[in-house]
C-alpha positions in Angstrom: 22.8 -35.5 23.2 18.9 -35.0 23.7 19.2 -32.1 20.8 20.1 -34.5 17.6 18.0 -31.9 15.7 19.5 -31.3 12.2 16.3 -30.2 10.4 16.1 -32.6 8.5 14.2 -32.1 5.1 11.6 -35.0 4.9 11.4 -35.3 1.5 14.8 -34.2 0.0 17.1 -34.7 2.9 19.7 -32.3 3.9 18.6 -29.2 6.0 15.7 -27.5 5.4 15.2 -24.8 3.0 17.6 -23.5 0.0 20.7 -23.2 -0.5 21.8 -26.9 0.2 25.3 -27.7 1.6 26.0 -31.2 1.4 27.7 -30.8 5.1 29.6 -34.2 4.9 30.8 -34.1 8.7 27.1 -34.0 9.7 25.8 -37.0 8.2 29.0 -38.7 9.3 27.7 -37.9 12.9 24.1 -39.2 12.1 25.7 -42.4 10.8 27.6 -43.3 13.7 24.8 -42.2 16.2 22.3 -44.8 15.0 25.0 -47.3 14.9 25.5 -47.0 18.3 22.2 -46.5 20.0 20.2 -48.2 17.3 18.1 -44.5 16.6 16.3 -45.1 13.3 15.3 -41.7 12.1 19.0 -40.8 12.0 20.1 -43.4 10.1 16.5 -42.6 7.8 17.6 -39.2 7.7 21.3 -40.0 6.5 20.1 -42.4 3.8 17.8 -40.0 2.8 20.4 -37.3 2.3 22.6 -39.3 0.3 20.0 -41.1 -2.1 18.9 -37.3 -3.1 22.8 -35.9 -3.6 23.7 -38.8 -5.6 20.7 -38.7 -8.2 20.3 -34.7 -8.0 22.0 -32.2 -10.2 24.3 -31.5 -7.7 26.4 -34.6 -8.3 27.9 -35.2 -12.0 26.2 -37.9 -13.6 28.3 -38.0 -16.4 31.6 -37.4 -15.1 31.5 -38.0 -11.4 32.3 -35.6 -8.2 30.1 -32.8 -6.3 29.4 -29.1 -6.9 29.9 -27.3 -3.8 26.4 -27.1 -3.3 22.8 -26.5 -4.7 20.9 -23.3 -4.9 17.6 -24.7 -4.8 16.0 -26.7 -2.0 15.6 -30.0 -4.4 19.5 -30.8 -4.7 18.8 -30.1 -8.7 20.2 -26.9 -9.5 24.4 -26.7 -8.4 26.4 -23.8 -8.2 28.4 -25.8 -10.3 32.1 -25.5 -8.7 33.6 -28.6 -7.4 35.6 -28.1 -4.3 38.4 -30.8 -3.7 37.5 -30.6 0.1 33.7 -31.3 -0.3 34.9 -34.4 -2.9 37.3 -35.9 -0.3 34.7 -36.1 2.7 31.9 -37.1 0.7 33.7 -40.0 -0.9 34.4 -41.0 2.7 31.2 -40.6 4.0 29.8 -42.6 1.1 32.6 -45.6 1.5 31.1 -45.6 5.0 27.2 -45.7 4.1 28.0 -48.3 1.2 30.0 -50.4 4.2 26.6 -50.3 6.2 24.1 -51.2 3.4 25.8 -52.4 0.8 24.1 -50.2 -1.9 25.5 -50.2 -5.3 24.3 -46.4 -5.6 26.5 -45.2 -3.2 29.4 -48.0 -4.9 29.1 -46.1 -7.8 29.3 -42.4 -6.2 32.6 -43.2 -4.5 34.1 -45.1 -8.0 33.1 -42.5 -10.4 33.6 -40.1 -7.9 37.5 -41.3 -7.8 37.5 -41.2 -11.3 36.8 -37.6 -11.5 39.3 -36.9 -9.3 42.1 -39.1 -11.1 40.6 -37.9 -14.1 40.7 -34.3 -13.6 42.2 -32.9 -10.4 45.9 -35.1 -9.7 48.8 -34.1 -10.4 51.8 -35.5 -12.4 53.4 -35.0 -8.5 50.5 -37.2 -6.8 48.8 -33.8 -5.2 45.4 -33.0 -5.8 44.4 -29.2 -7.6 42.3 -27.4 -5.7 39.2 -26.8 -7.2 37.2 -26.5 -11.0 35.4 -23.2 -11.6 32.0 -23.3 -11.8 31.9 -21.1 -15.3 33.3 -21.9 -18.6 33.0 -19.4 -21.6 31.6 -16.7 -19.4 28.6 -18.7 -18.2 28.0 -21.0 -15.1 27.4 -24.4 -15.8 27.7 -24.3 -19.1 30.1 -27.0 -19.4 27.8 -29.8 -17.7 24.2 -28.7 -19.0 22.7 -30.1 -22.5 19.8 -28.7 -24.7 17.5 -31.7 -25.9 19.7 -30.8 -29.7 22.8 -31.5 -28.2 22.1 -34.8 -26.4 20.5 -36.2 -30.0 23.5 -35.4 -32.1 25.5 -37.5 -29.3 23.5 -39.8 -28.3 22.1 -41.0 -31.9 21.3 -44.5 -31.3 17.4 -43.5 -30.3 16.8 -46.2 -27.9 20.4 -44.5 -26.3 18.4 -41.4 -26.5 15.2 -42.4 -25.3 16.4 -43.9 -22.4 18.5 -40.5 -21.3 15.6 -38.5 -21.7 13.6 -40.7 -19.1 16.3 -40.7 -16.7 17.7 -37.6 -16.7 14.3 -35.9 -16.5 15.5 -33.7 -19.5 12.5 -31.7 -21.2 12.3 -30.7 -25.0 12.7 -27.2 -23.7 14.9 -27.4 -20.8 14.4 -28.3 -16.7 16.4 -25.3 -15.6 16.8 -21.9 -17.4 16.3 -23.1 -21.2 18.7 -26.1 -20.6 19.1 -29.4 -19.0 20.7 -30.4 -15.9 20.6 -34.0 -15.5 19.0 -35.4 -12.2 17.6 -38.2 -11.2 13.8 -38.4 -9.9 12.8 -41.7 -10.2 14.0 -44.9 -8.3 15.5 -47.2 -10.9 13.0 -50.0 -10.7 10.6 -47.5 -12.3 12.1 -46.2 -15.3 13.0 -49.5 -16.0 9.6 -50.2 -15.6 8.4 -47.2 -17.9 10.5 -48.0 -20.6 9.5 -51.8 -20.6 13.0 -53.0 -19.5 15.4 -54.9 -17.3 17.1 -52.7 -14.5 20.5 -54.5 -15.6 19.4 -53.5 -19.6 19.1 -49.9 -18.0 21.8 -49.6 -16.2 24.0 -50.8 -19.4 22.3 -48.0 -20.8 22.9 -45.3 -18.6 26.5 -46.5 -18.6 26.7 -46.4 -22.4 25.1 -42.8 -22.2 27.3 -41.5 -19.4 30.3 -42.6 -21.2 29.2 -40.9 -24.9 28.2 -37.7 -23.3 31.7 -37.4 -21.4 33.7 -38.0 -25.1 31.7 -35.1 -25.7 32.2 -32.9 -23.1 35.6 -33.7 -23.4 35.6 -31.3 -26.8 34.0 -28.3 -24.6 36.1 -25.6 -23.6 36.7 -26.4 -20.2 36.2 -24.5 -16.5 39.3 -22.8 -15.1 41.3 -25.0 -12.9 42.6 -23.8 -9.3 46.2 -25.9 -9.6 47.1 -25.0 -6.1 47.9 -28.0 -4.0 47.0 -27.1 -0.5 48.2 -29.8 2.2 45.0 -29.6 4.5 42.6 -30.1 1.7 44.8 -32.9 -0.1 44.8 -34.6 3.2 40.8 -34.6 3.1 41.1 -36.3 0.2 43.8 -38.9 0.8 41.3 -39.9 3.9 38.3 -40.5 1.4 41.0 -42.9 -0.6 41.1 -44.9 2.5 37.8 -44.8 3.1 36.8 -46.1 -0.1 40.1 -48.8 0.3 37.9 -50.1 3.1 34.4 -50.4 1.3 35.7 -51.5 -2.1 38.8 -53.2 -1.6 40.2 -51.6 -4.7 44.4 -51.8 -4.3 44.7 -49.0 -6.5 42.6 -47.0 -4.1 45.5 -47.7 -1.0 47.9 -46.8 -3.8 46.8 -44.0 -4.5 46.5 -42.7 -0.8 50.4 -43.9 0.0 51.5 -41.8 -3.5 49.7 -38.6 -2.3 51.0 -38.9 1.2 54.7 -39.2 0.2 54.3 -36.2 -2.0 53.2 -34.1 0.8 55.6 -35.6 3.5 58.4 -35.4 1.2 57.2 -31.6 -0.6 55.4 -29.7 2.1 57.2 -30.8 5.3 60.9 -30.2 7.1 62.6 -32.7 9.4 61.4 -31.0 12.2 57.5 -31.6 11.5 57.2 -28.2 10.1 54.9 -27.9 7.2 54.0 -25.7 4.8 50.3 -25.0 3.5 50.7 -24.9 -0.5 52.4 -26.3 -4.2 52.3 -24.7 -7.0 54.4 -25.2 -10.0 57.4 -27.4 -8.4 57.7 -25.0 -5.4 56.5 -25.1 -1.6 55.6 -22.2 0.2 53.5 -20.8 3.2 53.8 -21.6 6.6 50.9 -24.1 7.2 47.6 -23.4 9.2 46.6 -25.9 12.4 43.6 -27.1 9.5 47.1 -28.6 7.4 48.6 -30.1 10.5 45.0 -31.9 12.0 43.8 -32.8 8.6 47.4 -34.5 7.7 47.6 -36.1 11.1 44.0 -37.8 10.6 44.7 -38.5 7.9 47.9 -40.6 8.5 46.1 -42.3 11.3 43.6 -43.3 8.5 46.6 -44.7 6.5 47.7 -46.4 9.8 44.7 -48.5 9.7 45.0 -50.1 6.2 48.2 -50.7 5.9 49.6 -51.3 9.8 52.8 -49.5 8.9 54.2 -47.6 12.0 56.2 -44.6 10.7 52.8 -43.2 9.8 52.1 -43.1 13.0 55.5 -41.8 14.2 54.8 -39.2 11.7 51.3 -38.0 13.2 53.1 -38.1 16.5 55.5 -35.8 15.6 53.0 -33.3 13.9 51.0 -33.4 16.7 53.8 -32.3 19.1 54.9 -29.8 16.5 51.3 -28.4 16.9 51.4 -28.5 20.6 54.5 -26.2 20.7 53.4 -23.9 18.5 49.6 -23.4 18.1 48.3 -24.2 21.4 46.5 -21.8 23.8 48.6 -22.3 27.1 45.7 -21.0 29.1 42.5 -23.0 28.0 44.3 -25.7 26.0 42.3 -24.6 22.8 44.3 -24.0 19.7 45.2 -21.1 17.6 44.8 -21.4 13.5 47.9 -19.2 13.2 51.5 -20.5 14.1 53.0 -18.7 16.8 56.3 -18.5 14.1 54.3 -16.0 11.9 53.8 -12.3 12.1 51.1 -11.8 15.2 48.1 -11.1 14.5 45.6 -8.2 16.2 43.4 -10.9 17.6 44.5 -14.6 17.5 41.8 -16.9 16.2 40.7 -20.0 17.4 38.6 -22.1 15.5 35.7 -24.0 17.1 32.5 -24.5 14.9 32.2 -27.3 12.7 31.3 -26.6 9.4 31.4 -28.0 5.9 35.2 -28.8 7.1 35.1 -29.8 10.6 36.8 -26.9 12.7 40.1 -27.3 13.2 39.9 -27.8 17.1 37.5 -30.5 17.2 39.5 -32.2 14.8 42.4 -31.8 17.2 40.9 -33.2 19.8 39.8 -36.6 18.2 43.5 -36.6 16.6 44.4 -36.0 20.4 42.1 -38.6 21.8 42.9 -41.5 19.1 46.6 -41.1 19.2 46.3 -41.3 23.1 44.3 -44.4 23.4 46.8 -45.9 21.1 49.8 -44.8 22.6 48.3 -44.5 26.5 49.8 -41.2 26.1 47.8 -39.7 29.4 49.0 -36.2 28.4 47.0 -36.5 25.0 43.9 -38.1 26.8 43.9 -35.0 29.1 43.8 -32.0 26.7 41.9 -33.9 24.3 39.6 -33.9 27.3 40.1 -30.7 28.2 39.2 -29.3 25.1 36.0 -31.3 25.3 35.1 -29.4 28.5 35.6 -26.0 27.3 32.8 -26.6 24.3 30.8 -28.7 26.7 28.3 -26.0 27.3 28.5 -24.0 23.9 27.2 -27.9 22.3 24.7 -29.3 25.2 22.8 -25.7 24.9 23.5 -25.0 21.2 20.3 -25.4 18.8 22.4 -25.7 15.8 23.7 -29.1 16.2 24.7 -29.0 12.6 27.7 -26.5 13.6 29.0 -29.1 16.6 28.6 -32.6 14.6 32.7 -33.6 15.1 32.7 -32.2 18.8 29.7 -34.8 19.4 31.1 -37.6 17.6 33.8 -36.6 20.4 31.4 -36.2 22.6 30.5 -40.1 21.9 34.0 -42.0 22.0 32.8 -40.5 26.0 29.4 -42.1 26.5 30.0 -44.8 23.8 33.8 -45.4 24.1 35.5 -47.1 21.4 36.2 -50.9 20.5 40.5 -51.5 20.3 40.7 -53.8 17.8 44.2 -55.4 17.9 45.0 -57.9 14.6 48.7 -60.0 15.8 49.8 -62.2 12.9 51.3 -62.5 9.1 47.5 -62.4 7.8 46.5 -59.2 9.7 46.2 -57.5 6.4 44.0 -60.0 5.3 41.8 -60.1 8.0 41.7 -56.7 8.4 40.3 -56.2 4.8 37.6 -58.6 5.6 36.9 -56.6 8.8 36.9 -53.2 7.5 34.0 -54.6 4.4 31.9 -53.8 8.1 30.7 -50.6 9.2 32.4 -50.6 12.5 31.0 -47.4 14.1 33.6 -46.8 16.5 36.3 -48.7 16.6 39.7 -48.3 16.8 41.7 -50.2 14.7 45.9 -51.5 15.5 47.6 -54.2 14.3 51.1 -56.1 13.5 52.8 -59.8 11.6 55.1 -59.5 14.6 55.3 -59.0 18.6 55.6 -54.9 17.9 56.5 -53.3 21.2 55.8 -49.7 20.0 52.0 -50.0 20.3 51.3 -50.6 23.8 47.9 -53.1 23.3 50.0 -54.9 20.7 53.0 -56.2 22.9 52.8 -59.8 24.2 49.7 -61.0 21.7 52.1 -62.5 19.0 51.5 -66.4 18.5 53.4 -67.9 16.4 51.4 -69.4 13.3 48.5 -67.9 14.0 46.7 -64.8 13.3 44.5 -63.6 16.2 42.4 -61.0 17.0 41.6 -59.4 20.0 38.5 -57.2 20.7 39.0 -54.7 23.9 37.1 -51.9 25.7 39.7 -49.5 28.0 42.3 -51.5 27.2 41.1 -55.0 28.7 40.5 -57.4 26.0 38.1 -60.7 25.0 39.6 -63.8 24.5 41.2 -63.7 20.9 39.2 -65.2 18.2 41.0 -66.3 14.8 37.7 -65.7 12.6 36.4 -62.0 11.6 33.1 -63.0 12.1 33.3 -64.0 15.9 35.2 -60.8 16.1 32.4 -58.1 14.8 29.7 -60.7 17.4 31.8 -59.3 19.8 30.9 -55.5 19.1 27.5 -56.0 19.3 
């Protein structure tokens, strides 16, 4: 853990250097480190990151969402395809940073952000589409960029158009290749400053800009869409919705997360926890990689936690045990990407470096680990474990840290195990909205109105009238509390 070493870019954020991968998983890591040990730089260096994404080029002002990444070392310049996997973590990792500041930049990432994604990549089914091509009419980016011409025959109010120029840096010319790419490079107090007004007048403004520019684009030809609704990356996104259910409250956002979920379960998988990897025009097909099964299993433990229903968790249970028989390495424990019901492969590959998507094994594991301390399932605990050890070495000698970030927020439930917070009671909903408005760090999170005698931690902490809390470390618990607020003193 001495190596927390991400090369950091001091002024822009992200890694060092050009291209720039927004690398959602790492930042995640960064987030949760300085929760827990109180390290400063890496909550700097998180901050840092997502202030520059969400006012560079590589983020759509006007529409919402993420290009898949920027070519330059200034976040300005995307290559402008938006992935639905990059959209579905960063909307997560921004719920998260909004829950631990509170700031109404990263608010508005995740809302218009969701937008976007309603907007422009659902379903009439309740999937999510794959991706948007980064060219429209034979030229990249042509679909987001504006010459100065353009942006005055839409934005013809010239105070409107005044104020766009300022904060979209646009020049009479063009900032990027004879065009404009709008990015922000000034904090807001500034240009309000500059143009001798409120920062509530400006952001009226921008608001009022944003929302004449996308009527416009609107008339554009549009970039190709990739209609394929794959399973893993679809669960990605259903665990942003959650994410962003927790920071903003927003029932639509839970809604939205249940609808998607019941497409998949009911589309993509067979009574016997099967699933299959893609939809695509009102049929299912391919036999699903272990990155569908993990990412679908997180992501129902996700659901778990907002919504305290228990057949999400009988479901992740019986994905995981579907996995175990047929993907796992009987040997080391590690786990194949391949199904051992397809055609065999020359050489069998297991997947073990995190990357823009975590890697499908250390994803296992935490599934492995979170479902056992919930469960006390020992036999979880111990390959979950077991896994750990095998990458023990490869991460405590590695200098790329970046390529390990979701084996060492494994690494940490070890040295920094997690809080079991158990909500008993008809308000548990309630109070575990008010509770989730915190960052929690690591936590996790059960709950139930009534005596449930599935959930281990739950059974005998029923009182009737009441709802109480209960906040435990390896399974031996504080006295309960009734208020939130005595709860999160608790977890200091």
């Amino acid at each position: 853990m001495s190596k927390m070493n991400f090369q950091i870019d001091s002024k822009k954020g992200g890694r060092q250097g050009a291209p720039k991968f927004p690398m959602p998983n790492n930042y995640e890591l960064l987030l949760k480190y300085s929760h827990l040990t109180g390290d400063a730089s890496s909550f700097e260096s998180t901050l840092l990151t997502l202030d520059n994404m969400a006012n560079g080029g590589i983020y759509d002002h006007v529409g919402g969402g993420f290009a898949r990444y920027s070519v330059d070392a200034e976040w300005k310049a995307p290559h402008f395809e938006k992935m639905l996997y990059d959209n579905g973590q960063l909307v997560g990792l921004y719920s998260m940073a909004y829950r631990k500041t509170q700031n109404d930049l990263y608010k508005r990432v995740v809302e218009q952000t969701l937008e976007f994604i309603e907007r422009e990549m659902t379903s009439s089914e309740g999937g999510f589409f794959s991706s948007l091509d980064a060219d429209s009419e034979g030229e990249e980016g042509k679909f987001y960029v504006w010459t100065e011409e353009e942006l005055s025959s839409e934005l013809k109010d010239p105070n409107l158009l005044s104020v766009a120029k300022k904060y979209y840096s646009t020049e009479p010319n063009g900032n990027w290749e004879h065009t404009n790419i709008l990015h922000v490079t000034e904090s807001l107090e500034d240009i309000a400053n500059k143009l001798e007004i409120s920062v509530d007048r400006l952001n009226n403004n921008v608001k009022a800009i944003n929302s004449k520019l996308l009527k416009a684009r609107e008339q554009r030809v549009r970039p190709g869409l990739d209609d394929k609704i794959l399973t893993g990356w679809n669960a990605l996104m259903i665990s942003g919705y959650t994410e962003a259910y927790k920071a903003l409250q927003d029932e639509k956002y839970l809604q939205k997360a249940i609808e998607s979920t019941q497409f998949l379960l009911k589309n993509q998988m067979d009574e016997d926890f099967r699933l299959n990897r893609n939809f695509k025009e009102g049929r299912s097909s391919i036999n699903a990689f272990l990155d569908d099964y993990v990412a679908l299993t997180k992501a129902l433990l996700d659901l778990y936690e907002v919504t305290f229903d228990y057949n999400w968790i009988e479901t992740a249970i019986g994905l995981t045990d579907y996995s175990l028989s047929h993907f796992q390495n009987s040997e080391n424990g590690m786990f194949y990407r391949k199904s051992d019901i397809d055609p065999p492969l020359v050489a069998k590959s297991i997947e073990t470096s995190d990357n823009v998507i975590p890697a499908t094994n250390s994803m296992m594991a935490r599934n492995l680990f979170r479902l056992g301390e919930m469960m006390y399932n020992e036999n979880y605990l111990k390959i979950s474990k077991q896994m750990f050890a095998n990458m023990y070495t490869d991460i405590d000698t590695g200098q790329q840290p970046g390529f390990y970030s979701n084996w060492i927020q494994h690494w940490l439930d070890y040295v920094d195990p997690p809080y079991e917070i158990v909500i008993v009671g008809k308000e548990t909903k309630t109070k575990a909205k008010e509770l989730f408005q915190n960052y929690l760090g690591n936590a996790i999170v059960i709950g139930s109105d009534h005596d449930e005698n599935r959930i281990p931690l739950i059974q005998h902490k029923y009182i009737e009238g009441k709802t109480i809390i209960y906040v435990c470390e390896n399974k031996v618990c504080q006295l309960p509390v009734e208020d939130v607020n005595e709860a999160l003193k608790m977890m200091k």
